[in-house]
N, C-alpha and C positions, 0 to 999 in steps of 0.2 A: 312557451313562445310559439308563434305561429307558421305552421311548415307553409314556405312556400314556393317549396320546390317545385311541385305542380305547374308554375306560373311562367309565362314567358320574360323575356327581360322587360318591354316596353310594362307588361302587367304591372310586376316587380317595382319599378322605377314609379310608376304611377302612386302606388300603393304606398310606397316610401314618401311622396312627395304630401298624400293622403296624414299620415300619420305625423309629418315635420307641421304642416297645416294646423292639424291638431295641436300640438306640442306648443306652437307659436299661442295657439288662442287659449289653452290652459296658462300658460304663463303671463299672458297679458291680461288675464280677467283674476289672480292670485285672490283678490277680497272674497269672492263665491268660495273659496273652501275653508274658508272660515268660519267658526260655530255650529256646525251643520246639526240636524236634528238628533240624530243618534250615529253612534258610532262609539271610537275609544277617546276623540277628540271632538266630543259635539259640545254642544254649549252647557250641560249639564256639569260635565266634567272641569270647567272652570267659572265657579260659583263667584269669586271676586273677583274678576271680569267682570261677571252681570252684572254684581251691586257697581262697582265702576260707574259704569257705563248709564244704569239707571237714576245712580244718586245724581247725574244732570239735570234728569227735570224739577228736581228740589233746590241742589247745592250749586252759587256761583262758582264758588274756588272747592277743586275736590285733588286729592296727593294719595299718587299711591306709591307707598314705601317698601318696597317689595324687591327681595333676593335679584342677583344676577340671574339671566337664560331661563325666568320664568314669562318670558312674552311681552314685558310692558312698552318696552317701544314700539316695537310692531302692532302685536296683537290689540292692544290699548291705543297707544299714542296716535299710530300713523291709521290705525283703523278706524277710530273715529273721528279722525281730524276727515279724512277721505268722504266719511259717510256727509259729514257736513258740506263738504266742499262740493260733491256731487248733488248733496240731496235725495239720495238714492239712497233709504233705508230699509232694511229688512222688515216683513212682519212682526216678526219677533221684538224689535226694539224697544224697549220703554226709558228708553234717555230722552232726553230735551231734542227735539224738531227746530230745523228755522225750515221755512216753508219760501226764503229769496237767496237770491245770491250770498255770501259770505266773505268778508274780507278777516284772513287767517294770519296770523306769525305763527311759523314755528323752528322753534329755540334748542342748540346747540352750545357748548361751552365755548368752542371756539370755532372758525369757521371752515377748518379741518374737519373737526368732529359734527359740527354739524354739515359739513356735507355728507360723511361716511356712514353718520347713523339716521339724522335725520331726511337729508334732502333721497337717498338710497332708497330707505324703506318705505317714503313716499310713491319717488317715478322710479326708481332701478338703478342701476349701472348706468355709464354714461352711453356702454356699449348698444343698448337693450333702454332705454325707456320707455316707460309703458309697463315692467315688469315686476313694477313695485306693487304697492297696496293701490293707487288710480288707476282703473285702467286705463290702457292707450289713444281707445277711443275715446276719452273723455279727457286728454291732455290736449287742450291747443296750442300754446305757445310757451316756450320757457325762453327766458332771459339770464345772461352770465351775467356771473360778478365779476363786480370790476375788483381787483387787488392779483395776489400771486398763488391764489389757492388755483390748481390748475381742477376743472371743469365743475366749479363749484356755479351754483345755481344762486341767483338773485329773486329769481320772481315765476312763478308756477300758475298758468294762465289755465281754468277748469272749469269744463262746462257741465252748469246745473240742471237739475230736472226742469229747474222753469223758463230754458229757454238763456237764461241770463248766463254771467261770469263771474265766479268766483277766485279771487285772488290768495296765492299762499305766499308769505314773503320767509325766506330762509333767512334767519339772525341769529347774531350771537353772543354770548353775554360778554365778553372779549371787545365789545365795540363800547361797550361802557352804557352809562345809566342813561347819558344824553340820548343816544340812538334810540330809546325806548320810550321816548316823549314823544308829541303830536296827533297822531292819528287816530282814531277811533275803531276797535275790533270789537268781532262778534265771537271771537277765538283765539286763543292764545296756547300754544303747547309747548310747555317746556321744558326739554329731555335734560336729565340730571339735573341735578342743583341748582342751583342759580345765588346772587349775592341779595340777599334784603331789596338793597335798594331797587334794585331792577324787578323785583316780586310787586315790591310795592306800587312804580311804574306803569307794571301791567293790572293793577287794580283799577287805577286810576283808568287804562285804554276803554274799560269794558263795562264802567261804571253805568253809562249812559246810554249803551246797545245792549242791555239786560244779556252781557256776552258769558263765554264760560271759560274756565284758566284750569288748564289741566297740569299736574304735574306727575313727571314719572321720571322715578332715580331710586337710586339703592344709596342710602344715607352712607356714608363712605366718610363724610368731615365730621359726626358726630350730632352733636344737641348744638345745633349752627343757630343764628337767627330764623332763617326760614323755616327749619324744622320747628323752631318752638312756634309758629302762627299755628304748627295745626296741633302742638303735641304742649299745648301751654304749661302742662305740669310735671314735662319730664316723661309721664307714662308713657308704658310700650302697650299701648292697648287702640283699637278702631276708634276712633273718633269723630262726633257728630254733635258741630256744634257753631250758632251761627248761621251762614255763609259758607263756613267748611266743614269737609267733609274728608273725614282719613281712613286711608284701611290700606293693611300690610298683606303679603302675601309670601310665602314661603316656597322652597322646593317642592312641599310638599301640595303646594296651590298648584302644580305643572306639569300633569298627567305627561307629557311629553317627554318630559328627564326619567331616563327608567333608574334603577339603583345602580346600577354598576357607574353610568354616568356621575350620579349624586357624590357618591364614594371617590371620583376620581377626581373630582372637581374639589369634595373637600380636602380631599389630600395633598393638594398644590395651593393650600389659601393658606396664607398665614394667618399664625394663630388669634389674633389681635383683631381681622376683617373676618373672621369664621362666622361670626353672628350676624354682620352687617349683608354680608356676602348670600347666607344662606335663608335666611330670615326676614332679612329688612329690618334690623333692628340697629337704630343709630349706635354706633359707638363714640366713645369719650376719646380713647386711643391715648397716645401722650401726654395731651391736655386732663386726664380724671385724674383730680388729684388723690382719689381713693380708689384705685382699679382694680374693685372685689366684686365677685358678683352679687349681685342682692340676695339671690338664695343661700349664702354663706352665709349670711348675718342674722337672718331673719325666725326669729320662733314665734311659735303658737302664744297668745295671755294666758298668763296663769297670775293665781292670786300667791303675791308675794308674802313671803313668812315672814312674823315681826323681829325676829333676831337678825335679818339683813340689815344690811348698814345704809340708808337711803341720805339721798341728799338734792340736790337741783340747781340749775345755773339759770341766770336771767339774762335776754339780752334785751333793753329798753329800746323803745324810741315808739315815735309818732304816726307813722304808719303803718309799722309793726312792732308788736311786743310778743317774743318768744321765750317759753320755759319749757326746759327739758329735766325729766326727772328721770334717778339711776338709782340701783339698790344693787347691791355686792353682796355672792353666798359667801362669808367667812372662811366656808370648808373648800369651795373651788379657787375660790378669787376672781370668778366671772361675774363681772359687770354685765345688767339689764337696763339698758334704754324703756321703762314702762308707760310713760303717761307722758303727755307735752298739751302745751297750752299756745295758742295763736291766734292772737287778735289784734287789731290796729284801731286806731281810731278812735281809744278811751281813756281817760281818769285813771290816773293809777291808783284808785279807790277801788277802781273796779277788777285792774291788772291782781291788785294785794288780794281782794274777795276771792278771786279763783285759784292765785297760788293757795291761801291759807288753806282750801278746802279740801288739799290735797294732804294735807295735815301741817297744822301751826308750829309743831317742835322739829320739823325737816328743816336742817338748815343748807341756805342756801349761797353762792355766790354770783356776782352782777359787775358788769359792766358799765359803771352808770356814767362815764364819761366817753360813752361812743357817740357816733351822730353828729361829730361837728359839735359836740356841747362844747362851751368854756369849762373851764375848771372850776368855776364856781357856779356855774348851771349844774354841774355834773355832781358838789359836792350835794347839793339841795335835794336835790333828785334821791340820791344813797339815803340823805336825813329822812327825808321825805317818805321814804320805803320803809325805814326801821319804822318813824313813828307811826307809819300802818300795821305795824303788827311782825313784820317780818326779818329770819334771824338770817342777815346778809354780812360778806367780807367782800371786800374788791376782788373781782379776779383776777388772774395771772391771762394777760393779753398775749406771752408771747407767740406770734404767728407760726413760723415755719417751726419752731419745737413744739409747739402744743400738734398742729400738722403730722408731724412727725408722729406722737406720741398714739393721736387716735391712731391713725392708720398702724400702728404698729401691732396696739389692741385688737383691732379688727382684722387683721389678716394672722394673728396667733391665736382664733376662737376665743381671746378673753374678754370680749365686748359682743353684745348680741341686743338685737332689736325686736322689740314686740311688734307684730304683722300692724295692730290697730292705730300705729304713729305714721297714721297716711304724710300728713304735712312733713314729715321728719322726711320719710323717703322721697318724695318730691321734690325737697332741695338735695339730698341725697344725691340722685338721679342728672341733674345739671350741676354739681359743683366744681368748675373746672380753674383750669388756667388760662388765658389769650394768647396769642399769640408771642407776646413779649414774657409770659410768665408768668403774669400776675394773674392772683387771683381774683374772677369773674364777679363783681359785688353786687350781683344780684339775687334776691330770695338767697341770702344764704345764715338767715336770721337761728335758725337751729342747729348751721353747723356749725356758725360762732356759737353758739351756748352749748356745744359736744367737746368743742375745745378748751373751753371755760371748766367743763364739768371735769373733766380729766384730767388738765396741769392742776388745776385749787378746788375744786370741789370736793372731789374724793377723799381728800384729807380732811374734812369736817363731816361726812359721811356717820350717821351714826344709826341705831337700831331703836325702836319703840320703846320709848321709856316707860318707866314702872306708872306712874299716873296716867298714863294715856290709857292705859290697864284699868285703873279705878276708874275713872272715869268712864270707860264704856262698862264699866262692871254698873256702878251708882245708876248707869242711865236705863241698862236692860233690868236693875229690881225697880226703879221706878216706875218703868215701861210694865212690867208685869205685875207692879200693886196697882197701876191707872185700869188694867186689863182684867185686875180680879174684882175693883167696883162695879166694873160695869156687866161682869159674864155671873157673877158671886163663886166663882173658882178662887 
């Protein structure tokens, strides 16, 4: 600190007033220390940030899913919503430009929260505005809301590098879907979640100002609607696809949380938001009706041995037809999920052609009266299937025991999945319940046929029979007397 004792009072006091000066213009100008070239917090050091910010000049709708206290309202949200609103970008930038004014929403859950987090880390405190991410200079006018949120903000009046005004309007998903109809933006940012409807909404605002829809939240409701626009199949992986654009971000994305932090933070999460919290990784939470990890279930392919007892369930229908096939070691009693099949849209000429090739003496069981069939749609369909070739019994439908049953399998290691049943884990991954309890009947064509395969399948489970033996025996000395005309071996 700096001696200065040397100084007289009037000095002293001067010098003091020098430094509050300062203090005032560091805090009013907050966006300059932001990404700076080098240091322990320069822009290097938060690489999903950059992609953030850059997949703008490709991606209209871009979501980043990303852990609590890793930056994204601020550093993300309120940071580029700023740069637009002012027009005042860095060199460094490679996001998307608008080079005029800007008319912005930005989105709050309710209009508490969205004054606390969003309208805050915009201009400030009510005490201090200006000491948000805008600076002061660059705030002309703000307008209250009208309701009983006391010093909540309406309308955020900002002047652009051109001269012109750009408008930020503070909303909230708490006003409903209507409120989000009319107007036309070139920006929309929306902090935490949001309900479908109102996502959908702000598709619609931005449609026709070639605008951009930011969202930033830490998935906390699971595999919700919204999450599945950018996470279509369930996966926990970056996403780029479209129009959207996804990327998660961890503790570990946040040079600024040092370990003792991390640690103390996971210490006070319950155990059920630890992933969601830490990660960005949606969770299922109450609603998974099978709440195992996937690395618990999951092995390497191996080529199964023919004394396993294999078998397969079928679930028909018209836009989809799913078959999952399982083989049992005798000496464990562990069940392998190995091979599945998934296709819509054909011929059960064509459904029979790809079960049989899995082999013709696997016998199987089918659901052939699901789909809203009638009984006699459904009984045709079963005939239909034998006289293709294949060795089918009705399966055993029932719900919440068959329910019961996998997961009982898979959370005692007696069921396991080969890594290569991408579609199997894909409905995996969304299988839940709603809000009333029922189960979610979407894509869930392989978990009905895991249910299938376990109350009635497994019981007709059987191992390689002896002729399947001769016969690939018959076909390898034919294969190699065709092999010895033609070499004279």
């Amino acid at each position: 600190m700096m001696d200065l004792s040397h100084l007289d009072r009037d000095r002293k006091e001067q010098y003091l007033k020098l430094l509050q000066a300062k203090n005032i213009r560091i805090k009013q100008n907050k966006i300059t220390q932001y990404y700076p070239e080098e240091g322990p917090l320069s822009r290097d050091c938060y690489p999903k940030h950059m992609q953030f910010f850059a997949a703008g000049s490709t991606f209209s709708e871009r979501c980043i899913m990303a852990a609590n206290r890793i930056g994204k309202s601020e550093g993300i949200g309120a940071y580029e919503t700023t740069l637009h609103a002012t027009g005042r970008y860095p060199a460094w930038w490679t996001g998307k430009r608008f080079t005029k004014p800007v008319s912005i929403w930005a989105c709050g859950t309710t209009s508490t929260t969205a004054r606390d987090i969003v309208q805050y880390k915009l201009i400030g405190n009510p005490e201090e505005y200006g000491t948000g991410l805008i600076p002061e200079k660059y705030i002309i006018k703000t307008s209250p809301k009208a309701g009983g949120v006391a010093n909540a903000i309406d309308m955020i009046l900002v002047k652009h590098i051109s001269g012109g005004i750009s408008r930020i309007k503070i909303k909230s998903y708490a006003e409903g879907r209507k409120s989000f109809e009319g107007t036309e933006q070139d920006l929309i940012w929306l902090d935490e979640e949001c309900p479908l409807p109102i996502y959908t909404e702000c598709i619609t605002r931005t449609m026709t100002t070639n605008g951009l829809i930011m969202l930033t939240f830490t998935p906390l409701e699971g595999l919700t609607d919204t999450v599945l626009q950018f996470m279509p199949n369930g996966k926990i992986e970056d996403n780029q696809e479209g129009s959207k654009f996804l990327i998660q971000a961890t503790w570990d994305d946040a040079p600024h949380l040092t370990t003792e932090q991390k640690d103390k933070l996971w210490a006070a999460l319950p155990p059920h938001q630890r992933d969601a919290r830490s990660k960005g990784v949606p969770q299922l939470g109450a609603g998974a009706i099978y709440p195992i990890l996937e690395s618990n279930i999951t092995v390497e392919d191996f080529a199964i041995p023919d004394h396993w007892l294999r078998c397969y369930a079928l679930d028909v229908g018209w836009k989809k037809t799913a078959t999952v096939w399982a083989a049992t070691d005798p000496t464990s009693n562990i069940t392998y999920l190995y091979s599945e099949y998934y296709q819509g849209q054909q011929l059960p000429l064509i459904h029979a052609d790809a079960i049989r090739a899995r082999g013709v003496w696997i016998p199987g069981v089918v659901d052939s009266a699901a789909h809203g069939r009638s009984q006699d749609d459904g009984k045709q369909l079963f005939e239909q299937y034998l006289g293709l070739g294949l060795d089918l019994e009705n399966a055993n439908k029932s719900v919440e025991a068959g329910l019961y049953a996998v997961w009982q399998m898979l959370s005692t290691n007696r069921l396991k999945v080969f890594g290569s049943l991408v579609n199997w884990f894909s409905e995996f991954r969304i299988y839940r319940r709603d809000e009333n309890g029922q189960i979610v009947k979407d894509r869930d064509h392989l978990m009905d046929c895991t249910r299938y395969l376990i109350m009635s399948g497994l019981k007709r489970a059987i191992a390689k029979p002896y002729w399947e033996f001769q016969a690939w025996e018959e076909s390898e000395l034919y294969n190699h007397q065709e092999a010895s005309l033609v070499t004279g071996y």
